[in-house]
PDB file of N, CA, C and O in Angstrom:
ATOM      1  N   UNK A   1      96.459 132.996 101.198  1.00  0.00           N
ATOM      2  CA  UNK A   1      95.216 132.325 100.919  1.00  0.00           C
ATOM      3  C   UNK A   1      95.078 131.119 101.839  1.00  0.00           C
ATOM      4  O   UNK A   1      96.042 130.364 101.966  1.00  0.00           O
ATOM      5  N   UNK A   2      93.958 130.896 102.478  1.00  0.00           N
ATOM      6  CA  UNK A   2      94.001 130.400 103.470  1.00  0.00           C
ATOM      7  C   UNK A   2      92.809 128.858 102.297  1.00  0.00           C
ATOM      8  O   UNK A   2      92.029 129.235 101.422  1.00  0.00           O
ATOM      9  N   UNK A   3      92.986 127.497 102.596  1.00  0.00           N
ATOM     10  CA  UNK A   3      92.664 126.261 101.835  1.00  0.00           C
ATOM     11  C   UNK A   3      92.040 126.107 102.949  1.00  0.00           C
ATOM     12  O   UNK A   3      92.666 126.165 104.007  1.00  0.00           O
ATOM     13  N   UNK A   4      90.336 125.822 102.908  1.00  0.00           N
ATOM     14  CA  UNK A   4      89.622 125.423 104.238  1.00  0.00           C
ATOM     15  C   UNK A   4      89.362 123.733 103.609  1.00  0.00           C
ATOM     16  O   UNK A   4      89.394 123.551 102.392  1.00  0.00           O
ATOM     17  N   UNK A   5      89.143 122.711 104.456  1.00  0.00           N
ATOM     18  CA  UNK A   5      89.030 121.423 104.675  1.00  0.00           C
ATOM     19  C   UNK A   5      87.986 121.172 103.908  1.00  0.00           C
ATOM     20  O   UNK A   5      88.029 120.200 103.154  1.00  0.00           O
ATOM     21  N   UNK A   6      86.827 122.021 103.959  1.00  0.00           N
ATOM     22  CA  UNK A   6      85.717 121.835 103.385  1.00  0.00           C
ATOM     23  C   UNK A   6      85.716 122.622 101.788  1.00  0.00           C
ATOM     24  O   UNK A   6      84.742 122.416 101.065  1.00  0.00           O
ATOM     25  N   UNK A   7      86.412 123.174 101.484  1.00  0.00           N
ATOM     26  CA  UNK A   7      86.627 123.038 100.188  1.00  0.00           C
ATOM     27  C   UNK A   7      86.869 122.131  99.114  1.00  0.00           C
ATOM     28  O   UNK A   7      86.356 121.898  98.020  1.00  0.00           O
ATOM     29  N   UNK A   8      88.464 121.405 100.248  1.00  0.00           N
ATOM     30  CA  UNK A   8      88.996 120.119 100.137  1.00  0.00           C
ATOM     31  C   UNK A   8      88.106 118.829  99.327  1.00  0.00           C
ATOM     32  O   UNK A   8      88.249 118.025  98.406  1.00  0.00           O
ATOM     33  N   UNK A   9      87.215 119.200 100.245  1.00  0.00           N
ATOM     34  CA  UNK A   9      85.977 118.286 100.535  1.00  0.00           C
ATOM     35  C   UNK A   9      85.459 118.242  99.573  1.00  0.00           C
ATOM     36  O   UNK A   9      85.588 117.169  98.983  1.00  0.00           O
ATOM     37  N   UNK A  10      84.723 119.180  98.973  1.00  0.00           N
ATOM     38  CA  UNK A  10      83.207 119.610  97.744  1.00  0.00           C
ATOM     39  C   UNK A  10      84.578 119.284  96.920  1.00  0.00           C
ATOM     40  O   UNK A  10      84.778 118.117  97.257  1.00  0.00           O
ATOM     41  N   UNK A  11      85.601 119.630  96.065  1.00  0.00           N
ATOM     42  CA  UNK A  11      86.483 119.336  95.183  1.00  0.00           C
ATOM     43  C   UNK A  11      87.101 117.900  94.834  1.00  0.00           C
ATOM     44  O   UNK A  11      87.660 117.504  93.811  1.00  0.00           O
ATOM     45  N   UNK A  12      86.823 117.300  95.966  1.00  0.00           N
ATOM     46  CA  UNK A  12      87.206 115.524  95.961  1.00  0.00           C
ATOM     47  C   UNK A  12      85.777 114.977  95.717  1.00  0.00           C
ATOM     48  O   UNK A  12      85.682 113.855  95.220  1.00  0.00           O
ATOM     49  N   UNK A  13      84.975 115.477  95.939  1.00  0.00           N
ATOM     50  CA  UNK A  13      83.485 115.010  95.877  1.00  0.00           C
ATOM     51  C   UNK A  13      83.215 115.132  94.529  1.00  0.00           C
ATOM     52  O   UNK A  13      82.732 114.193  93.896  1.00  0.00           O
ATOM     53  N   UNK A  14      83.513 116.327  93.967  1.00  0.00           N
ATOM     54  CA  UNK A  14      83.040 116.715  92.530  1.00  0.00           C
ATOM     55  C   UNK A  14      83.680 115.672  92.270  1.00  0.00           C
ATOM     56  O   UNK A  14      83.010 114.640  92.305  1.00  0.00           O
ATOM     57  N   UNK A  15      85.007 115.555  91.958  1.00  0.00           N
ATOM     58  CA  UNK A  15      85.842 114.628  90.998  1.00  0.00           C
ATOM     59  C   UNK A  15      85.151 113.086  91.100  1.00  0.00           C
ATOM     60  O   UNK A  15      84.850 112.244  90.254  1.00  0.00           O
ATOM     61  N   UNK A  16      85.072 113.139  92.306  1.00  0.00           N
ATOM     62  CA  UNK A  16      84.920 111.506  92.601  1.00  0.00           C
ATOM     63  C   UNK A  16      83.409 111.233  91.673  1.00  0.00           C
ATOM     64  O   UNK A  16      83.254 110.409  90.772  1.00  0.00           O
ATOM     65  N   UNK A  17      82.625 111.986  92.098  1.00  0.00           N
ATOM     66  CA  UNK A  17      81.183 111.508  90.873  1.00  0.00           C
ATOM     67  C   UNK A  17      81.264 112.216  89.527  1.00  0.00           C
ATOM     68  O   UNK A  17      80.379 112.279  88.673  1.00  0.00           O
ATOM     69  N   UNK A  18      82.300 112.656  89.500  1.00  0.00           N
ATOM     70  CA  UNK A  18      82.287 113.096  87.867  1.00  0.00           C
ATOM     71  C   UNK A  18      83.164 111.453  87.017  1.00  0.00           C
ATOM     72  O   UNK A  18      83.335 111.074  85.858  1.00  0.00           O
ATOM     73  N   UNK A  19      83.498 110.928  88.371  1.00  0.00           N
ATOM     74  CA  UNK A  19      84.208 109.686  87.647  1.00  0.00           C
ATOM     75  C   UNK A  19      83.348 108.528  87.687  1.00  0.00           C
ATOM     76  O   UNK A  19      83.581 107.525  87.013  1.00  0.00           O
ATOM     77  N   UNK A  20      82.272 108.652  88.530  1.00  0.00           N
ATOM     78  CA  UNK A  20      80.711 107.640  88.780  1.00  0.00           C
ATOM     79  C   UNK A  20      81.721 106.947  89.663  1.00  0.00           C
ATOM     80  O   UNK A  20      81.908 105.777  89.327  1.00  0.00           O
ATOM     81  N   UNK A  21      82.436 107.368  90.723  1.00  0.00           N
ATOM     82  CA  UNK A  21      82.928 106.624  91.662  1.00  0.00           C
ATOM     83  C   UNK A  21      82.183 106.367  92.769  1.00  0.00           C
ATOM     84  O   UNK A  21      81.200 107.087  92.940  1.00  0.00           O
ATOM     85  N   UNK A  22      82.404 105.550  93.530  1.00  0.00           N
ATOM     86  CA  UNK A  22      81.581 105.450  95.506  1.00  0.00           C
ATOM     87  C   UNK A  22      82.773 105.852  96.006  1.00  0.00           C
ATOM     88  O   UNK A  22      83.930 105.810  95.588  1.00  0.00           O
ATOM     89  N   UNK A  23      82.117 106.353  97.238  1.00  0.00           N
ATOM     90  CA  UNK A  23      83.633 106.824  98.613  1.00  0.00           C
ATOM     91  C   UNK A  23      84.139 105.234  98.790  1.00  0.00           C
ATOM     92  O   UNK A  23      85.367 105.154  98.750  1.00  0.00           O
ATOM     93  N   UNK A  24      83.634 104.293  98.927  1.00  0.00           N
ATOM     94  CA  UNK A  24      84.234 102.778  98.933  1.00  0.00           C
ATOM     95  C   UNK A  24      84.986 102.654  97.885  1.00  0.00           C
ATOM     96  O   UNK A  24      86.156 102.508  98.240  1.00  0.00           O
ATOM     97  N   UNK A  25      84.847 102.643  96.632  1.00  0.00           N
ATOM     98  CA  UNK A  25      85.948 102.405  95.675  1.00  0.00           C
ATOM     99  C   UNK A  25      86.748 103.221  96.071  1.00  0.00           C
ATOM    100  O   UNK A  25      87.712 102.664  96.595  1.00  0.00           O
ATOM    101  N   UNK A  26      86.834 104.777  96.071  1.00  0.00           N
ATOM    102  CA  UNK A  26      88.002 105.527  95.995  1.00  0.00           C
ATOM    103  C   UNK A  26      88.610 105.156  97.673  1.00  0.00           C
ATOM    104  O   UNK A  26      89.672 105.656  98.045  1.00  0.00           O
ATOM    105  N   UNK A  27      88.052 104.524  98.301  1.00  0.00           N
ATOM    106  CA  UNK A  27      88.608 104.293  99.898  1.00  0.00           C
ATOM    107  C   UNK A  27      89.550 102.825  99.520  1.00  0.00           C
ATOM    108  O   UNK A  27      90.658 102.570  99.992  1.00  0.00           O
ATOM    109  N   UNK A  28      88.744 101.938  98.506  1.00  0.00           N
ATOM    110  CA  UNK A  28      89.477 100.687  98.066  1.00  0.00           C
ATOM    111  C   UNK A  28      91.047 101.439  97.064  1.00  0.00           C
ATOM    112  O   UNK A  28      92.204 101.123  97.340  1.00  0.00           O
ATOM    113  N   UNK A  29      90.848 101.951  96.482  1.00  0.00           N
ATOM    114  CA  UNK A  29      91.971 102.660  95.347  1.00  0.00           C
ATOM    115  C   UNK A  29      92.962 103.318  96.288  1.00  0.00           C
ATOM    116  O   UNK A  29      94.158 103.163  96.039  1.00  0.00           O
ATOM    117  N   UNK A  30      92.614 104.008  97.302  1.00  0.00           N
ATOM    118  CA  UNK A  30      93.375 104.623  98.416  1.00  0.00           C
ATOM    119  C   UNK A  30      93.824 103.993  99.714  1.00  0.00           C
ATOM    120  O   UNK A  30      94.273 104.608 100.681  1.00  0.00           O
ATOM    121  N   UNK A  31      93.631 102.586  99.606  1.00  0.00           N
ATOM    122  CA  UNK A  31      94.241 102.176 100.855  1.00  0.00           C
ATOM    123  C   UNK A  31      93.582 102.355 102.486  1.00  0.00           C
ATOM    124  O   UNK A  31      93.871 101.911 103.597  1.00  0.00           O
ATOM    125  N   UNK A  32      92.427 103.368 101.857  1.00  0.00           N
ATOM    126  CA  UNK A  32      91.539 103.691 103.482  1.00  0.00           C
ATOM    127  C   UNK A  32      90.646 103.603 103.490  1.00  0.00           C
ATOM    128  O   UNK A  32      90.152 103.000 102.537  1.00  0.00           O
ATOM    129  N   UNK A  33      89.834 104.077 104.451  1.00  0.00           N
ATOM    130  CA  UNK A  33      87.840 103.614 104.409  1.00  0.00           C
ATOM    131  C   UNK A  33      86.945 104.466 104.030  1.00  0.00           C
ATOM    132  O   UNK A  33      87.020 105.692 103.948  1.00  0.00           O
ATOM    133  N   UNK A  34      86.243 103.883 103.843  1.00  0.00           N
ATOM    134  CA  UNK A  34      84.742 104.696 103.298  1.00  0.00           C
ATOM    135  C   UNK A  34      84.732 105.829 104.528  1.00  0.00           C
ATOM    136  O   UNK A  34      85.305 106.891 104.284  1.00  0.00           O
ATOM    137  N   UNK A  35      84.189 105.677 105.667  1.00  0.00           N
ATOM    138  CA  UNK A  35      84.490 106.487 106.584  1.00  0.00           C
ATOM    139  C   UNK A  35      84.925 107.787 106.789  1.00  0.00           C
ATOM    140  O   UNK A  35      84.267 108.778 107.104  1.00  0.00           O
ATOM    141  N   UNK A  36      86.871 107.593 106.436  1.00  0.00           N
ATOM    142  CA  UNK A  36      87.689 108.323 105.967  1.00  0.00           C
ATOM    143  C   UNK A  36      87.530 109.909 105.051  1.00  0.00           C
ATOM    144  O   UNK A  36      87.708 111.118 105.200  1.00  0.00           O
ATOM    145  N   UNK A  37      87.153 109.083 104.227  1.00  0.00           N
ATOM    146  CA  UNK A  37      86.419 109.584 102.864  1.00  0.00           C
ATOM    147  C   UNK A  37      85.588 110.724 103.195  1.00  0.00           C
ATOM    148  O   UNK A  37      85.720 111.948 103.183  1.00  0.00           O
ATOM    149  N   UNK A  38      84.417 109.636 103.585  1.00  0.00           N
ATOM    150  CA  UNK A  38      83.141 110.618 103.942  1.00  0.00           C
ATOM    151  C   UNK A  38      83.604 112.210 104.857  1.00  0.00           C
ATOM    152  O   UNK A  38      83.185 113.354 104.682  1.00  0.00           O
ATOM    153  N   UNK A  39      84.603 111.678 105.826  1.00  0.00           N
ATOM    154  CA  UNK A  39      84.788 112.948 106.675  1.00  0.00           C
ATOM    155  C   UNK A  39      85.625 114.071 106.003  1.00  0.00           C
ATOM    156  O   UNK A  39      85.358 115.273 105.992  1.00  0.00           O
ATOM    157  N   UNK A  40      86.729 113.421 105.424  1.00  0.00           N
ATOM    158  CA  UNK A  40      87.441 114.408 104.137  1.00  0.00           C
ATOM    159  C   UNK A  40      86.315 115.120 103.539  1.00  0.00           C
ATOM    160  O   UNK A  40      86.158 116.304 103.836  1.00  0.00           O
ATOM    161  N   UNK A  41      85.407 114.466 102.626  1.00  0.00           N
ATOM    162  CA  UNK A  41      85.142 115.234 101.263  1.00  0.00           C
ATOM    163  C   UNK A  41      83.799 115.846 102.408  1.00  0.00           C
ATOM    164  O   UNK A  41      83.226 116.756 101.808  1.00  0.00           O
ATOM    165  N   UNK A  42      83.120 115.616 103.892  1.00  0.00           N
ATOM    166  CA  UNK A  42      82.406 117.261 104.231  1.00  0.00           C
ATOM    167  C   UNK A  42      82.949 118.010 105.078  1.00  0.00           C
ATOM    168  O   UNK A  42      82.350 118.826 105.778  1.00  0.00           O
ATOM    169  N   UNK A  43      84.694 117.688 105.083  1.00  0.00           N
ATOM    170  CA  UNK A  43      85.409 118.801 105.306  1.00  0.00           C
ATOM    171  C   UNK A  43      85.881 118.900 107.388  1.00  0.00           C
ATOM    172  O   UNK A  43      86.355 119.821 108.054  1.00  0.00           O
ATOM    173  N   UNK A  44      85.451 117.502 107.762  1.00  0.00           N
ATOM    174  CA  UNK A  44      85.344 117.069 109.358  1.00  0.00           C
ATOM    175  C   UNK A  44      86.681 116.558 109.365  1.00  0.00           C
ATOM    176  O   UNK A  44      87.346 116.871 110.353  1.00  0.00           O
ATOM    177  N   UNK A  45      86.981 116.170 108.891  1.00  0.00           N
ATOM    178  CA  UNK A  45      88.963 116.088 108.960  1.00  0.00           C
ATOM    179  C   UNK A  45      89.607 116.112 107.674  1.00  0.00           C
ATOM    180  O   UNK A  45      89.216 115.952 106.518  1.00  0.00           O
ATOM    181  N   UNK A  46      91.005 116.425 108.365  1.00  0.00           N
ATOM    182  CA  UNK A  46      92.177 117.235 107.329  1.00  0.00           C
ATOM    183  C   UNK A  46      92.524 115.820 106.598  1.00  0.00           C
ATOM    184  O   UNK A  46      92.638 114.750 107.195  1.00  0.00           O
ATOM    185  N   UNK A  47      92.640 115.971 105.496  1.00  0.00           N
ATOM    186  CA  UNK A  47      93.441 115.063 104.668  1.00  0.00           C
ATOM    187  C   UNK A  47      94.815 115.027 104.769  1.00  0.00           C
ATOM    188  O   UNK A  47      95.339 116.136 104.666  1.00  0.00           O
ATOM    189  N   UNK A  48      95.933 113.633 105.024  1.00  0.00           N
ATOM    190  CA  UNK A  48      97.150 114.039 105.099  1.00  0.00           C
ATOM    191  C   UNK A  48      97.822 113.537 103.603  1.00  0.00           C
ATOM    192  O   UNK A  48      97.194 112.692 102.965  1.00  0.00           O
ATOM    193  N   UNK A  49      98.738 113.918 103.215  1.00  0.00           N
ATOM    194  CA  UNK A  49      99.354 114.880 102.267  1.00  0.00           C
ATOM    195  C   UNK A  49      99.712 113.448 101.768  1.00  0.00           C
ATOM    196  O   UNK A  49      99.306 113.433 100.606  1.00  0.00           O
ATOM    197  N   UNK A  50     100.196 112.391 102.018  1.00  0.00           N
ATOM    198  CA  UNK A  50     100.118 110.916 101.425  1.00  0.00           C
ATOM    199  C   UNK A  50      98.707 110.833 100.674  1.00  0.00           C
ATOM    200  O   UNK A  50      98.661 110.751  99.447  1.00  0.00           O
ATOM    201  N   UNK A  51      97.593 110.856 101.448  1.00  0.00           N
ATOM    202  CA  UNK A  51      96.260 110.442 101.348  1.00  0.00           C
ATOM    203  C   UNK A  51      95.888 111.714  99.853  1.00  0.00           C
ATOM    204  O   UNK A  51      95.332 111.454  98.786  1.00  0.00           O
ATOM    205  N   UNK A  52      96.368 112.872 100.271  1.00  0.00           N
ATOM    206  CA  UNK A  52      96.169 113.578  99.034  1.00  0.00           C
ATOM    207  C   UNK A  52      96.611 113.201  97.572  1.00  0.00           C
ATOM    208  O   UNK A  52      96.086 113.418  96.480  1.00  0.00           O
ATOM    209  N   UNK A  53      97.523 112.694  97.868  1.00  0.00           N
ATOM    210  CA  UNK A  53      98.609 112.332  96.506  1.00  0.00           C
ATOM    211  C   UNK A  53      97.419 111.003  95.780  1.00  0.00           C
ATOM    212  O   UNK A  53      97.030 111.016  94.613  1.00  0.00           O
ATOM    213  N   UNK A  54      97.052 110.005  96.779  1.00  0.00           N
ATOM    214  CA  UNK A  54      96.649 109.270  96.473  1.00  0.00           C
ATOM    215  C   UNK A  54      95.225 109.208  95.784  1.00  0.00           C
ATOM    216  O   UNK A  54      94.815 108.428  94.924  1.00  0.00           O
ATOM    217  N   UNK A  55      94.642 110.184  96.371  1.00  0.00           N
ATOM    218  CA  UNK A  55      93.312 110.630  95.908  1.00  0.00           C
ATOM    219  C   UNK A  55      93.641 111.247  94.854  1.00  0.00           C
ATOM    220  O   UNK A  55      92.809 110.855  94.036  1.00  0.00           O
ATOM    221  N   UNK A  56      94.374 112.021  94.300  1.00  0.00           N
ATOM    222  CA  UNK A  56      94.302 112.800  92.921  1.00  0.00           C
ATOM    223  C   UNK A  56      95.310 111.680  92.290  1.00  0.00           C
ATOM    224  O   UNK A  56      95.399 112.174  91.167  1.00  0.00           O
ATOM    225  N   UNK A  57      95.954 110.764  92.248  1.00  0.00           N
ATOM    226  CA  UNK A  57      95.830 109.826  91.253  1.00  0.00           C
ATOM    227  C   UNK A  57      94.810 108.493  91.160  1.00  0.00           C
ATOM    228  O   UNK A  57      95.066 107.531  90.436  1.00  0.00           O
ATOM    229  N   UNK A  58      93.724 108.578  91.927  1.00  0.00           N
ATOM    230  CA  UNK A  58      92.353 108.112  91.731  1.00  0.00           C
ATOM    231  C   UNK A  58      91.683 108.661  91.033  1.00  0.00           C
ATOM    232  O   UNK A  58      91.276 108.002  90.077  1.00  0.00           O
ATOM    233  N   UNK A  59      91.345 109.750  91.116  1.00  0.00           N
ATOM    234  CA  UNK A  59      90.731 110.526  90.742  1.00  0.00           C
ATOM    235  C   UNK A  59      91.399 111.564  89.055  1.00  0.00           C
ATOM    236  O   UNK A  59      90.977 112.560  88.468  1.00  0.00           O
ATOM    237  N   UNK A  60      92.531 110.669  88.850  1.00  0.00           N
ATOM    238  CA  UNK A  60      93.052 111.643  87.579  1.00  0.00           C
ATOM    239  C   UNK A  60      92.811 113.011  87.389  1.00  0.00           C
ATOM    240  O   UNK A  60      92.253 113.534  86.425  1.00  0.00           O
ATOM    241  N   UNK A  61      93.323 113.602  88.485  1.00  0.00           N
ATOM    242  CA  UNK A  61      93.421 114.781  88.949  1.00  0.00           C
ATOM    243  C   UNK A  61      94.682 115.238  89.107  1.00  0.00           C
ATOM    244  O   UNK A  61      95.546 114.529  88.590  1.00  0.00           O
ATOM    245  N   UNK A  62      95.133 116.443  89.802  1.00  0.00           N
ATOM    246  CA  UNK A  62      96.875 116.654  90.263  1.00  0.00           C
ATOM    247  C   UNK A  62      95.989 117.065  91.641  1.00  0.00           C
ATOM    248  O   UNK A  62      94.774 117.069  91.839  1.00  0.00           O
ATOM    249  N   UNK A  63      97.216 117.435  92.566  1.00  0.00           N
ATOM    250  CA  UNK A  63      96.796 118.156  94.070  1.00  0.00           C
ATOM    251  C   UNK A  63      96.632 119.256  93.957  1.00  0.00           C
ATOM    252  O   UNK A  63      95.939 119.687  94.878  1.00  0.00           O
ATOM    253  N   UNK A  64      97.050 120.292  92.972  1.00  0.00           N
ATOM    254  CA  UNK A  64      96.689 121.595  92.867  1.00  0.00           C
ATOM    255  C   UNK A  64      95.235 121.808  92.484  1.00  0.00           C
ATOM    256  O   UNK A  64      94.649 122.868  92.707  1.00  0.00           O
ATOM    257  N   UNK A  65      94.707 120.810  91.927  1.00  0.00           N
ATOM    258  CA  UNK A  65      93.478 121.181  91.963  1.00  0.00           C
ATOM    259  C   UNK A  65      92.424 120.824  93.225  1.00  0.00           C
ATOM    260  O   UNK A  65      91.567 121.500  93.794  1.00  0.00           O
ATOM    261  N   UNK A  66      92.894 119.440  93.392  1.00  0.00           N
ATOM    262  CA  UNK A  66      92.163 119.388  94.875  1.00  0.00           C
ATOM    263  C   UNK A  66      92.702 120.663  96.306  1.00  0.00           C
ATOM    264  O   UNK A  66      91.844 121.122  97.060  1.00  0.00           O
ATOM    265  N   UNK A  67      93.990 120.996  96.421  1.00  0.00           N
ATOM    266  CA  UNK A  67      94.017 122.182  96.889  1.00  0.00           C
ATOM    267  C   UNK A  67      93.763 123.992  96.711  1.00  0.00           C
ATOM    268  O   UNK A  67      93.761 124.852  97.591  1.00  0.00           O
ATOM    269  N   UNK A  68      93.610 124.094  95.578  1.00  0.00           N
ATOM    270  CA  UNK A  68      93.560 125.343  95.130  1.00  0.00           C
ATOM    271  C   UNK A  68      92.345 125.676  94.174  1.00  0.00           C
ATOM    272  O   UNK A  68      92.185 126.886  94.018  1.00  0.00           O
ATOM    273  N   UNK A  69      91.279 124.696  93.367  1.00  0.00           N
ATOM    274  CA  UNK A  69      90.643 124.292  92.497  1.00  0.00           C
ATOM    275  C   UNK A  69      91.177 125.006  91.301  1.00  0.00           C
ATOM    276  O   UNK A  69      90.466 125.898  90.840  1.00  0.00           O
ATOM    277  N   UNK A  70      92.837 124.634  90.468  1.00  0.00           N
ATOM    278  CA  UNK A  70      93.453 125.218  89.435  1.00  0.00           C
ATOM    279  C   UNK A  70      94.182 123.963  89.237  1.00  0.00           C
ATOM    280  O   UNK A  70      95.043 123.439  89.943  1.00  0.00           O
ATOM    281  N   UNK A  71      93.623 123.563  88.055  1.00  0.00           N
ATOM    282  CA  UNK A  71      94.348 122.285  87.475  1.00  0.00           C
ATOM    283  C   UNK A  71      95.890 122.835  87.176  1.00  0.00           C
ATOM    284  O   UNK A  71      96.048 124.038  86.965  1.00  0.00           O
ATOM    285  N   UNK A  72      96.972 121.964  87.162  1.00  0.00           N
ATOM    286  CA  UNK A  72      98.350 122.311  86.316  1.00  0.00           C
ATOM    287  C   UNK A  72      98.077 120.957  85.185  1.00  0.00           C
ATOM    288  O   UNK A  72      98.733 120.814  84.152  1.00  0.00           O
ATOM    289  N   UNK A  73      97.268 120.278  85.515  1.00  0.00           N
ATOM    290  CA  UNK A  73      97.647 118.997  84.626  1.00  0.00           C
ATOM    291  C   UNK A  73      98.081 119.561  83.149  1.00  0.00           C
ATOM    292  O   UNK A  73      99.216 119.482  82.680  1.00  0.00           O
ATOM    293  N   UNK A  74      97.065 120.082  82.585  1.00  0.00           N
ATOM    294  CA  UNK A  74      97.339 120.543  81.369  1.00  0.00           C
ATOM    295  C   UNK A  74      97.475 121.342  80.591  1.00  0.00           C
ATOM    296  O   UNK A  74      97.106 121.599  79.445  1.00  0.00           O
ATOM    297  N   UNK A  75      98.426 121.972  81.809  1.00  0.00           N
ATOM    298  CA  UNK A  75      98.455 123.766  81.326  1.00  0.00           C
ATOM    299  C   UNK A  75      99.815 123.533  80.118  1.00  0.00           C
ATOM    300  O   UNK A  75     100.506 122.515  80.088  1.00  0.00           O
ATOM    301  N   UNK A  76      99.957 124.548  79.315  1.00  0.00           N
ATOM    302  CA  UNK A  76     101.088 124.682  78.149  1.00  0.00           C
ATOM    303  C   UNK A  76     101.892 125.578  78.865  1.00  0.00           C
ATOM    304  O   UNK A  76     101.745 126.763  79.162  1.00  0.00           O
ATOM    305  N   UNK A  77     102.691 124.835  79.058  1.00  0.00           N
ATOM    306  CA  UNK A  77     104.387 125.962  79.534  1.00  0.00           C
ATOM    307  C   UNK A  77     104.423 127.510  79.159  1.00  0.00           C
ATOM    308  O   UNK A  77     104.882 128.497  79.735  1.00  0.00           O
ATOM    309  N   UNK A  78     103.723 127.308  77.911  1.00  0.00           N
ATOM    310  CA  UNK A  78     104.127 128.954  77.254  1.00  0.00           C
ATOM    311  C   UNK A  78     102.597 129.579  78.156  1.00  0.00           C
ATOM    312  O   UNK A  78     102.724 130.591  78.845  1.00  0.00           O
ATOM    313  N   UNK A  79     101.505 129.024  78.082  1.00  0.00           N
ATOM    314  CA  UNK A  79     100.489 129.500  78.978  1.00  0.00           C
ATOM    315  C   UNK A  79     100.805 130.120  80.439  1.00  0.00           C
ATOM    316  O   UNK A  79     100.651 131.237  80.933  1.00  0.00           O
ATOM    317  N   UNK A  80     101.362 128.778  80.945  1.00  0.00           N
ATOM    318  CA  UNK A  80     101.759 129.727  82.693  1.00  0.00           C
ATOM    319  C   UNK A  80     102.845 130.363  82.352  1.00  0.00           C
ATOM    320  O   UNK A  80     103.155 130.950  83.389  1.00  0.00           O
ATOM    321  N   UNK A  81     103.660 130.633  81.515  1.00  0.00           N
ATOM    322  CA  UNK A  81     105.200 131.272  82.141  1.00  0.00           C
ATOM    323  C   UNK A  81     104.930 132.668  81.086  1.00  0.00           C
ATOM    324  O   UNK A  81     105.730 133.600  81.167  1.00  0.00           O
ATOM    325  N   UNK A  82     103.682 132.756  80.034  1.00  0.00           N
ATOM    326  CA  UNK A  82     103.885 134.163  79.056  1.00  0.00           C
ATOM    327  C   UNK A  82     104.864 133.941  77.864  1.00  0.00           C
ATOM    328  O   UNK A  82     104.686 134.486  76.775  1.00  0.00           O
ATOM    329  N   UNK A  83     105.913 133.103  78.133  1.00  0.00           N
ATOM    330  CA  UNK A  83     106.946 133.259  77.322  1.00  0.00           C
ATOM    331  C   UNK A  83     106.431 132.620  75.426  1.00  0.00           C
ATOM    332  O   UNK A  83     105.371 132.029  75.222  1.00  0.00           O
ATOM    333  N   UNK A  84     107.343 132.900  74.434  1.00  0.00           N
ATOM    334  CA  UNK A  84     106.718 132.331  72.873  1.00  0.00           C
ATOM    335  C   UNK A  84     107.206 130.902  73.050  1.00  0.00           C
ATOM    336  O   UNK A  84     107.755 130.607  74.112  1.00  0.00           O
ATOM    337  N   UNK A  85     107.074 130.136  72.246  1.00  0.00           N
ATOM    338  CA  UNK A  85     106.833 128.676  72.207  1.00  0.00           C
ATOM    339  C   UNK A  85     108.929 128.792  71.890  1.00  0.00           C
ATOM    340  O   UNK A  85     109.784 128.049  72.372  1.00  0.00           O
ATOM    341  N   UNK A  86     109.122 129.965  70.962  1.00  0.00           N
ATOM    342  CA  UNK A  86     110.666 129.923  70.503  1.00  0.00           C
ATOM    343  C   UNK A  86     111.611 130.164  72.260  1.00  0.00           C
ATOM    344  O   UNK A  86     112.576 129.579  72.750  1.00  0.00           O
ATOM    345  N   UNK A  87     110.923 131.051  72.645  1.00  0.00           N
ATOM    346  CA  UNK A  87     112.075 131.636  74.018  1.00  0.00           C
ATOM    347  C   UNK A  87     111.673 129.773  74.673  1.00  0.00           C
ATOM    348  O   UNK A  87     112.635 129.031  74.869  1.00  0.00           O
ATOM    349  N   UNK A  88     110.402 129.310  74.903  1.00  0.00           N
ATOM    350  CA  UNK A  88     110.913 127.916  75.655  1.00  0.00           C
ATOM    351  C   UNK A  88     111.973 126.855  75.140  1.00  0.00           C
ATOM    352  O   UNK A  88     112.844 126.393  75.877  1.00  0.00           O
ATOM    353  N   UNK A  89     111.819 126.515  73.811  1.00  0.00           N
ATOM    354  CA  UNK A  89     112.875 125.864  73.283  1.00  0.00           C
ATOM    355  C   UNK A  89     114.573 126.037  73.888  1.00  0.00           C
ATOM    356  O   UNK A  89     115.381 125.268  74.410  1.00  0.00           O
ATOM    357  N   UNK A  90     114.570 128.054  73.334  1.00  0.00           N
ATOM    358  CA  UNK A  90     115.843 128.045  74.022  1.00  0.00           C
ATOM    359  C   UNK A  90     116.172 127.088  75.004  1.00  0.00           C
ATOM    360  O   UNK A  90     117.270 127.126  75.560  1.00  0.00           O
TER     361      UNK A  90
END
């Protein structure tokens, strides 16, 4: 599966106004510029993998969702793995 930039992009965008954020705050929260931002979230440059981390804890997000659009945040163990709530205990 190939993750295009501009996916990247529309998925940091959603989050960011689902939080009533500006690309300036989340550029202030992240250490970088509005600028930055803007070119990430329409997909005109690659985000590096620091800058990712940082954006999905702005954004109270994980990176799997900004890379893949599949949250893990709050998946139940027994959900991703199939197994009964008893076999996880084991």
């Amino acid at each position: 599966m190939i993750i295009s930039d501009a996916e990247i992009g529309k998925r940091i965008t959603e989050k960011r106004r689902e939080k009533g954020m500006s690309q300036e705050k989340l550029a202030d929260l992240t250490n970088s510029s509005q600028g930055l931002i803007a070119k990430i979230e329409t997909g005109k440059r690659k985000i590096q993998i620091d800058l990712l981390v940082l954006v999905a804890d702005a954004l109270d997000t994980d990176c799997d969702y900004l890379l893949r659009g599949v949250s893990t945040k709050h998946l139940q163990i027994s959900e991703a793995t199939g197994l009964s709530e008893q076999a996880i205990a084991r």
